[in-house]
C-alpha positions, 0 to 999 in steps of 0.5 A: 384266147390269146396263146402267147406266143407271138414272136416266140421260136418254135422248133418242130421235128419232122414237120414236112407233113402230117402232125408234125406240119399240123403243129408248125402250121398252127404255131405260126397261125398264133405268131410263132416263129416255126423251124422245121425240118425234115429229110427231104428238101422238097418236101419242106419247101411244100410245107413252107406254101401252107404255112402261113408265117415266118417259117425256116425250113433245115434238112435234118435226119432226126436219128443224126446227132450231128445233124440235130446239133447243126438244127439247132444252132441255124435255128439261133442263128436265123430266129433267134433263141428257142423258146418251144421245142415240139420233138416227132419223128416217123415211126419206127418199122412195123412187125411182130417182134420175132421178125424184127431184126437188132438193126430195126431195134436200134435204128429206132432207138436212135429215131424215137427215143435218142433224138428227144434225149439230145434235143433236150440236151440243146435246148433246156439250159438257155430255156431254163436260164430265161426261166420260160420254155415249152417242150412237147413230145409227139408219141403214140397211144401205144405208149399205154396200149402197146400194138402187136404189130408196133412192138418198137414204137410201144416200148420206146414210147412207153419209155419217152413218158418216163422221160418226161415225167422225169425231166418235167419234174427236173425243169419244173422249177425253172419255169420249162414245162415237159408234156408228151401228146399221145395221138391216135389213129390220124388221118396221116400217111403213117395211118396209110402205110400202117394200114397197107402192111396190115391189108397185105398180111390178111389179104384185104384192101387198105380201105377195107383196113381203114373202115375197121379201124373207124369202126372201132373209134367212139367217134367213128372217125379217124382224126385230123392232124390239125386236132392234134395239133390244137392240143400242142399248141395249147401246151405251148401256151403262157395258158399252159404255165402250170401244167407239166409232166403231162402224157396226154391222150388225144384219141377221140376215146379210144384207149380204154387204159385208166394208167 
């Protein structure tokens, strides 16, 4: 099947590792352009050796609105126009909400939330004056089944599908499609660090953390990033043309909400 997207550009947040590098990964596979960045530059040359393709790497810290407006005019100027916009960013701090201090609610306000709201902001007019984009949030299954134990990421995520919708709708008639993917538990390092503050509260081993959550999953098995990054792609596609304000659950099965 042929996706489209040979020599589009595509920004994709946080991308050094993890779904984020999943998603760029694939992009370039399908003939994308990929922009990527990252706060640790070292990370992002690594990330360049498993691309395989024209990838541009830029140390960016996602919860900087300086930094986000430098990105995005490198990016043209080194690539050329942005025709896809995958937003993502590492989760917010984990805890239960009476230990979580005002300062870790509005670092991740800015982190989560306030960087897809200025992405778009820099992106969605020159897409909508070429009447062709494709912008795809990276969030969570806890924006439908908030955790316990990720009080800021469930109520931010639970916003950022508000947004969506709303700005899909806005953008709809401009040829721009607006989805977010909602992952679930991925084999990725957040799962791991997730995992470690969950085995240190019950006195367990990480492993012992990791075994319970598969257990739970329909398909007995965490997922992979490149899974969800297959999902991203496709919403990135011309095949994609019709399909917007979408929240999409890539969970193996797991969310049992019908919301």
């Amino acid at each position: 099947m042929d996706f489209g997207l040979q020599g589009k550009v595509a920004m994709v947040a946080a991308a050094s590792k993890g779904i984020g590098l999943a998603c760029a990964q694939e992009l370039a596979k399908e003939g994308a352009i990929v922009s990527i960045c990252s706060r640790n530059e070292e990370a992002l040359v690594a990330a360049t050796e498993v691309i395989e393709g024209d990838a541009h790497t830029y140390v960016v810290d996602v919860a900087n609105a300086k930094d986000l407006e430098w990105w995005v005019q490198q990016t043209r100027e080194d690539c050329g126009q942005i025709d896809i916009l995958v937003t993502n960013t590492g989760g917010p701090p984990a805890g239960k909400w009476p230990t979580l201090t005002d300062e870790q609610w509005a670092t991740g306000f800015e982190s989560t939330l306030m960087n897809v709201v200025r992405l778009m902001r820099e992106v969605s007019p020159e897409m909508s004056a070429r009447k062709w984009g494709r912008i795809v949030h990276l969030t969570s299954l806890v924006a439908k089944e908030p955790a316990p134990m990720l009080p800021i990421s469930s109520t931010l995520r639970t916003g950022l599908m508000a947004l969506t919708r709303l700005h899909a709708t806005e953008l709809a008639p401009f040829g721009v499609t607006v989805n977010s993917v909602l992952p679930g538990h991925t084999d990725t390092d957040r799962q791991t660090e997730l995992a470690t503050v969950t085995a240190e509260r019950e006195g367990i081993t990480v492993e012992e953390v990791r075994l319970r959550t598969q257990a739970k999953m329909p398909m007995g098995r965490l997922a992979l990033p490149e899974e969800i990054a297959a999902a991203v792609v496709f919403l990135c596609s011309d095949r994609a043309s019709y399909v917007t304000g979408v929240n999409l659950l890539v969970d193996g099965g797991f969310t049992q909400t019908f919301a």
